[in-house]
N, C-alpha and C positions, 0 to 999 in steps of 0.2 A: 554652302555645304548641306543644303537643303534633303538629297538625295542620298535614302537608307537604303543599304542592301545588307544579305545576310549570307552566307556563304563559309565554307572551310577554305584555309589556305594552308598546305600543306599543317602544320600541328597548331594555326592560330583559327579561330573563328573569333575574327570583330562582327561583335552583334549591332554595331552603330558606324560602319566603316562610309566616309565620304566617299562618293563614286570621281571618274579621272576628272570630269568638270570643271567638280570645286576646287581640287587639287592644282589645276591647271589655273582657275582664274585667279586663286590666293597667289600662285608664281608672279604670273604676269601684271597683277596692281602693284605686287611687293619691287616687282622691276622697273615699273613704270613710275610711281612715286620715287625712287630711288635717281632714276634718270635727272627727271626733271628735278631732284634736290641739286642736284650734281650741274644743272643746268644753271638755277639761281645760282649756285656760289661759283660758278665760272669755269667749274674743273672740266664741266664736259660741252665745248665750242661749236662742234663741226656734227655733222651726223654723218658725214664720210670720214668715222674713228672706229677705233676697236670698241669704243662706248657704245656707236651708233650700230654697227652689224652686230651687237649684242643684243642690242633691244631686235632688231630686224628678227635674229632668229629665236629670241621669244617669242614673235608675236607668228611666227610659224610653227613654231612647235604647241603653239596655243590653237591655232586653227587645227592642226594635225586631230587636235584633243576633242577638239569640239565636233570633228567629221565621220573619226572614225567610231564601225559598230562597234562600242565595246562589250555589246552581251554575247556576239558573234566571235570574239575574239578569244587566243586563248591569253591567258591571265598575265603571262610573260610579257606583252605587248607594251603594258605600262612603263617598263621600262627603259625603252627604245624612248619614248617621249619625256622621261626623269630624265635618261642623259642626254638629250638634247638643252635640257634647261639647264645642267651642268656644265655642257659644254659653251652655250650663252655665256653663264659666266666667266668660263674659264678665255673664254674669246676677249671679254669686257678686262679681265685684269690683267689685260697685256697692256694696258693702260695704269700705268700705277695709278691713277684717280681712284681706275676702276677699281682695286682692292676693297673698296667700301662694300664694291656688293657680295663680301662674303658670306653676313649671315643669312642672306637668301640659298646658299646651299643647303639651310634647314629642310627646303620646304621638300625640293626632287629626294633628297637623303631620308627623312621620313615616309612620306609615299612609299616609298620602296620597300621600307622595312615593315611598314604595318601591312602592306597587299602582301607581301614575298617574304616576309618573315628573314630568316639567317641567309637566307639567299641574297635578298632582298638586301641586307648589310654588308653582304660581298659585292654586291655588283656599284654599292653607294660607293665602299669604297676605293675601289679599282677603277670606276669609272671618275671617280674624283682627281686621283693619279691621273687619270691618261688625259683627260680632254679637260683638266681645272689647272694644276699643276704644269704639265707638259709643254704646254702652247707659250704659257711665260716665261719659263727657260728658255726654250729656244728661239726666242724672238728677241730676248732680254739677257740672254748670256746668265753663266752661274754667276757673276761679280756680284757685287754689293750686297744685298739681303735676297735675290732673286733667289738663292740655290733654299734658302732656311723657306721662305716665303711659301718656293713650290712643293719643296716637301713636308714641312709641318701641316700646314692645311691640309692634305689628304693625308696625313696621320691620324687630325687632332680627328676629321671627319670619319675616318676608318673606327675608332676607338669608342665615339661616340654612337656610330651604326652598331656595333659589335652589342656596346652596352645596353642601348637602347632596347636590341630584339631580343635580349635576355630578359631586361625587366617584364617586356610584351610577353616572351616565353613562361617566365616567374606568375605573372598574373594571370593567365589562361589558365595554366592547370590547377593554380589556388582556382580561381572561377569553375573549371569543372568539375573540382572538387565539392566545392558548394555546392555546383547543379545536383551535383548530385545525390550530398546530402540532404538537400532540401527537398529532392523527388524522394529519398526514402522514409525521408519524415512525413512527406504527403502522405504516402501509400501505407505510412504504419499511422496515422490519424485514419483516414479512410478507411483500415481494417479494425481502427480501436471505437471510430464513431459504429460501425457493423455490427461488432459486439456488443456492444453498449447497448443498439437499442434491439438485439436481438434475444439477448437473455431475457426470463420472466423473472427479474429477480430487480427490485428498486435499487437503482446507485449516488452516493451521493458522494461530493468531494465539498469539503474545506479547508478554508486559508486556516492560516495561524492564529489570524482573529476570528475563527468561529464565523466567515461571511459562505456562502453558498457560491461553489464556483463553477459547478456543472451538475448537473443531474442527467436521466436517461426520460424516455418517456414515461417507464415506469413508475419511477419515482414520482413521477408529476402527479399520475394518477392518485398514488398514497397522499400526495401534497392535497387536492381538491380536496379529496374524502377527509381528511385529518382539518384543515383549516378551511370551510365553506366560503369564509369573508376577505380570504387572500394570506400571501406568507409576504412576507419583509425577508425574506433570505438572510435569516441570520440564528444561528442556531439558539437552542433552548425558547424557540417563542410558542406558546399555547397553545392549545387547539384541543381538538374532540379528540385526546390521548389519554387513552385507559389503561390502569394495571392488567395485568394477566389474568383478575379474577372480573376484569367488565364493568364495575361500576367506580374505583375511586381513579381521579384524574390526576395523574402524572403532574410532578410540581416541575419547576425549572430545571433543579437539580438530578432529575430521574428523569427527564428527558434523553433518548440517546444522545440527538445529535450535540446537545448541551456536554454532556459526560465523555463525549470523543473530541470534544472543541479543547477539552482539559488536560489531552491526553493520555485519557484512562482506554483500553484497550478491554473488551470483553466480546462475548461469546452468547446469543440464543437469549438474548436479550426479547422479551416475549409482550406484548401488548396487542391492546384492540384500538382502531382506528375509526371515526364517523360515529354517526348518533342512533341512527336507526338498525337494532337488532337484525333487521329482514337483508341489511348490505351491508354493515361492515365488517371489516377484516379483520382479522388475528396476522399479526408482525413479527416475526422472528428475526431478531437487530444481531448483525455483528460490525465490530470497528476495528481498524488497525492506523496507528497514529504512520505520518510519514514527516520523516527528520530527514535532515543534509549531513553534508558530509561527516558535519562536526556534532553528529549527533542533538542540535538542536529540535526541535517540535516545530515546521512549520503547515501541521496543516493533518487533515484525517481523511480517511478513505469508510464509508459506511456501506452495508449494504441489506437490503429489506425483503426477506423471502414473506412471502403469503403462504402462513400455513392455516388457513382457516377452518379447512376441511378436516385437518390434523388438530384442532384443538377442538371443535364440534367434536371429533371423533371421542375426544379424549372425554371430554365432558359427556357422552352419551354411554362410554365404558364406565366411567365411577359411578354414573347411577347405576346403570345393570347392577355393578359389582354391590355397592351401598344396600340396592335392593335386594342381590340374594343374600346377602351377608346377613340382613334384618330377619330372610324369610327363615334362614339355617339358624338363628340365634335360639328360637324360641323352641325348637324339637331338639337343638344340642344341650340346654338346658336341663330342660326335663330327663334324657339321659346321662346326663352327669351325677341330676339328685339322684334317680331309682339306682344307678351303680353304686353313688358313697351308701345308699339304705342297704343293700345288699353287704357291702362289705362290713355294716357291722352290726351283722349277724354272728351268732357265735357257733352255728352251727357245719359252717364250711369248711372244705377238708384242707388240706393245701394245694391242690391241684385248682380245685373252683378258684379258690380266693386268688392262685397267682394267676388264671386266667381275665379273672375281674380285675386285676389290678392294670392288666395291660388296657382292659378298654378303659380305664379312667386316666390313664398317662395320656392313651390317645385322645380321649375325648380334649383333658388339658389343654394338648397341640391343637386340636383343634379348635377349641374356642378361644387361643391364644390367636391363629391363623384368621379366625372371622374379627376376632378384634382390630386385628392390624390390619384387615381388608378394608374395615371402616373408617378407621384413621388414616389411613391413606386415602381412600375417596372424599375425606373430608378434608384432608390438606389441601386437596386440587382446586379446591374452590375459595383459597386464601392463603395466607400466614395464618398459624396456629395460634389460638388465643390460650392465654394462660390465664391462672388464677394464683397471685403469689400472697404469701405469708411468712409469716415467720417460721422459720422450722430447723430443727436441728439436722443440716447437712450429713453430718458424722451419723445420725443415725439412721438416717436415710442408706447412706452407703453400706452399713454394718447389714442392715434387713438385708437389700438388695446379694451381699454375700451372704449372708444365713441362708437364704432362700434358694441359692443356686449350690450351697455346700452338697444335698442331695446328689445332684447330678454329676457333678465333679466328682464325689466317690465312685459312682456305678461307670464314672470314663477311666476312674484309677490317675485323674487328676490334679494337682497339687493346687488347692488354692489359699492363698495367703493373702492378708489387709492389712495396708498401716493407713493407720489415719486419729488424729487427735479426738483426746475424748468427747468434745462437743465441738461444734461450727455453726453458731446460729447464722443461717442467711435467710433473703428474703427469694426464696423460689415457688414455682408448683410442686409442691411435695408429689403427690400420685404423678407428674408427667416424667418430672427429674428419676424420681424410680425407675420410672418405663424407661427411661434412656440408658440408664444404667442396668439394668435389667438384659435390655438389648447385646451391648456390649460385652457384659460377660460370659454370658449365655454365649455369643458365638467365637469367644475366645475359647469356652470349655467344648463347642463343638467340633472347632478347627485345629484342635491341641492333642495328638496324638497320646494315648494312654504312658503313663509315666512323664509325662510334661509336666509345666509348672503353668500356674495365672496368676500374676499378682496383682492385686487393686487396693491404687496406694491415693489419698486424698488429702493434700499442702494446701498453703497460703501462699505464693509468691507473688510477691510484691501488692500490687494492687489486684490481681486476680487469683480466684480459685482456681485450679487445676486437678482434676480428677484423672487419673490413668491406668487405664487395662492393659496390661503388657501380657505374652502369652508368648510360647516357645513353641508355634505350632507350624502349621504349614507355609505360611508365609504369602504374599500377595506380591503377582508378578507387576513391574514398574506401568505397562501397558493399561493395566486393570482397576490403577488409581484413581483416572480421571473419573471414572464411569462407578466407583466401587459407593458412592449414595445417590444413584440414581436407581429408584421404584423400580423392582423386578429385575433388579441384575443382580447376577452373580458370579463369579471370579471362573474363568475356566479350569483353575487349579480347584479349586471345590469341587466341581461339577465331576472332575476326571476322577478324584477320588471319593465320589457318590457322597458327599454330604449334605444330608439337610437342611430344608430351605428353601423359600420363595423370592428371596432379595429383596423385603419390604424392613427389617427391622433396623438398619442404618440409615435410610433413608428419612425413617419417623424420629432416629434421634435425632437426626441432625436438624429437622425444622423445628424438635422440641428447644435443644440446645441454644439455637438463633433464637428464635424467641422467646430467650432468658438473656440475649444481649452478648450470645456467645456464639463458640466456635467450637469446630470439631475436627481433629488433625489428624493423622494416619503417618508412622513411618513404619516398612516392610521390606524383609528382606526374604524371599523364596528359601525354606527348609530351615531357615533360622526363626522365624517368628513374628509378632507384630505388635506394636502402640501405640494404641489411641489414645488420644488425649481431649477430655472436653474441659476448654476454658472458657468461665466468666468472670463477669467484673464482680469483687468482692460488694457486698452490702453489710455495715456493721449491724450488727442484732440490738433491737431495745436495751434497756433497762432491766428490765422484768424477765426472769426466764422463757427461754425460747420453747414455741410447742414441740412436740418431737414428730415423727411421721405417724405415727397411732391418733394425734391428735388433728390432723389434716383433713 
């Protein structure tokens, strides 16, 4: 059965189908050892028997097989030579001996069915009847088992052809089904490999264990630059991986790909990559874990923009900005002293003195605006350094409302404090202010006249909590992700013109973090809003606590 062809037949294609040959010479050994079994034990004497013209027209319908074109031929043909070997048989079991060569009706009754399919089990069957069946009835009369003999046999044969081109039927279309899932899996690999290496953006996958299970070219790229002496494909391993400020080296645990091996899911994840200033890159990391059905973790999807030009950029804005901020410092100065000299003079009428008064509110603003311009250019270039001590919390909070009671009257503002009479913690007295400062200041800005601010300052549990509530305009859900991000501001602000450059929640918040805390916001549009800055409590000495005069 040496010989493959490939071909449709009616709704089958056998991709491995034996051509009529082998078909043909499996018949005539299976008949020919059969004979001569029949020969040793004595059942078959004479070769002028029904034995012997059985074998005779196998071995003609074997030459038939071996002569004719079958690529010339139409495909039906096959079967003209099945039922000649059917009818062999049916010739031979006019010979009761003969019934032995029953199960060679396998061989013509398959052939048929795998070339011709359900046809192909109709004509096994029918020609089983006429030319298997047939011939021994009437040669042998219906008596004895002759009548069961000739009709069971082209039953048991008919049922089995039937079944057979069903299973054949059953397995083809599962089979094309497959073909053809497996071509759409090709062709969606082949447009996922396209993507993959067509994006400028590094991709990287991992297993469940943190192993490296594909990357893009790009990623390769970041891999050289980042590790010169090769990667082990395994996440969290070493290499020339810098924080966002360029010089301290990324431990295991701040590694992305280490912190998405874990599960942890984040966003603009920022570092610099390679050793030499003049080539390497600025990385903007995102991950998204990917879990099974059952919501397990098996494995992370990473991906690595190149914002390098974007973070140069950024670093060449905070100096400008640093720089003019320095250059406006020193002529805002000087007009803020010769205004407060002028205003206390006792000779101005009240028209001057209220005009004086506005350029010292403004000058205020503004050298409040250049302050925060340098503190944010100085954030970009690390985490905030603190300076902490002891200090009395509670009178920290108390200044920071004294200070802003002013402005709360002239908005026609309610503002209210609770908070216990002392709280020694160990904070930056002057940063913790400025956060707080922030805060209430733009609860009294975004608090329509007749509104309330309260700032209330607990102990719960192991952490401080300080809290600005305010019944002002409110902060649309959209606006939160982005609402301490330098230079933003709420489109609800903006619509109802309030002042503001969007830097003074942004500086609390990296004030706040680096005192080991956090900074929260819940907002509802026209009803109001609450910040809350919480840190970890620190118990005060012994000795009385300084207060913020003493910082």
């Amino acid at each position: 059965m040496a010989d493959v062809v490939e071909r449709p037949v009616g709704r089958f294609l056998i991709t491995a189908r034996p051509s009529p040959w082998a078909w043909q010479c499996t018949f005539i050994a299976g008949l020919g050892v059969a004979l001569l079994l029949l020969a040793v034990g004595g059942a078959w004497t004479s070769p002028r028997s029904w034995l012997g013209a059985a074998g005779l027209l196998g071995v003609v319908s074997t030459v038939l097989a071996l002569c004719l074109p079958w690529s010339r031929l139409p495909r039906h043909t096959i079967a003209v030579v099945a039922l000649l070997d059917v009818a062999a048989l049916g010739i031979g079991g006019i010979d009761v001996s003969g019934r032995a060569l029953v199960p060679l009706l396998l061989v013509p009754v398959l052939w048929c069915v795998v070339e011709l399919g359900g046809r192909g089990a109709a004509i096994a069957g029918l020609g089983t009847l006429l030319l298997y069946g047939v011939p021994g009835l009437v040669h042998l009369g219906p008596g004895g088992s002759n009548l069961v003999w000739a009709l069971l046999v082209p039953a048991a044969v008919a049922a089995f052809s039937l079944a057979f081109a069903s299973v054949l039927d059953a397995v083809e279309v599962e089979r094309n089904r497959l073909a053809a899932a497996s071509e759409t899996i090709d062709r969606q690999h082949r447009v996922s490999e396209a993507i993959l290496e067509t994006v400028d953006v590094g991709l990287l996958l991992l297993d469940r264990d943190g192993a490296y299970q594909r990357m893009n070219r790009r990623h390769a790229d970041f891999i050289r630059l980042a590790f010169p002496e090769g990667h082990d494909g395994q996440a969290g391993q070493l290499g020339l991986v810098y924080n966002e400020d360029g010089s301290t080296l990324l431990t295991r645990e701040q590694m992305p790909s280490y912190r998405a091996s874990q599960g942890e899911e984040f966003d603009d994840c920022r570092m610099w990559v390679g050793s030499d200033p003049l080539t390497w890159r600025a990385l903007s990391v995102s991950a998204r874990s990917v879990r099974d059905e059952q919501g397990q973790f098996v494995g992370a999807a990473l991906a690595y923009k190149d914002v390098t030009d974007f973070m140069r950029a950024l670093r060449v804005k905070d100096e400008f900005v640093a720089s003019v901020s320095h250059e406006l410092r020193t002529p805002l100065t000087s007009i803020r002293g010769y205004v407060d000299i002028l205003l206390e003079r006792d000779d101005l009428d009240a028209e001057q003195r209220a005009q004086l008064e506005v350029v010292a509110r403004n000058g205020e603003r503004l050298s409040r605006l250049v302050d925060d311009l340098l503190d944010t250019a100085w954030l970009n270039g690390g985490s905030m350094e603190v300076v902490r001590g002891w200090h009395d919390l509670s009178g920290i909070v108390r200044a920071s409302v004294d200070a802003a009671t002013p402005a709360a009257e002239r908005a026609g503002v309610e503002l209210e404090l609770e908070a216990p009479a002392t709280l020694p913690t160990l904070v930056d007295a002057g940063r913790i202010a400025q956060a707080i400062d922030n805060l209430i200041s733009n609860a009294i800005k975004y608090t329509p006249g007749g509104g309330r601010v309260g700032v209330r300052l607990i102990v719960d549990g192991g952490r401080i909590e300080i809290c600005v509530a305010d019944s002002g305009i409110g902060i649309e859900a959209g606006d939160r992700n982005q609402l301490f991000t330098r230079f933003f501001r709420a489109r609800h602000a903006e619509e109802q013109s309030v002042q503001g450059v969007g830097l003074g929640l942004s500086i609390a918040k990296s004030i706040v973090e680096s005192h080991g805390g956090r900074i929260e916001v819940d907002s509802e549009v026209g009803r109001g809003s609450v910040f809350r800055i919480r840190m970890p409590v620190e118990s005060g000495p012994p000795e009385r606590a300084p207060t913020r005069d003493s910082a």
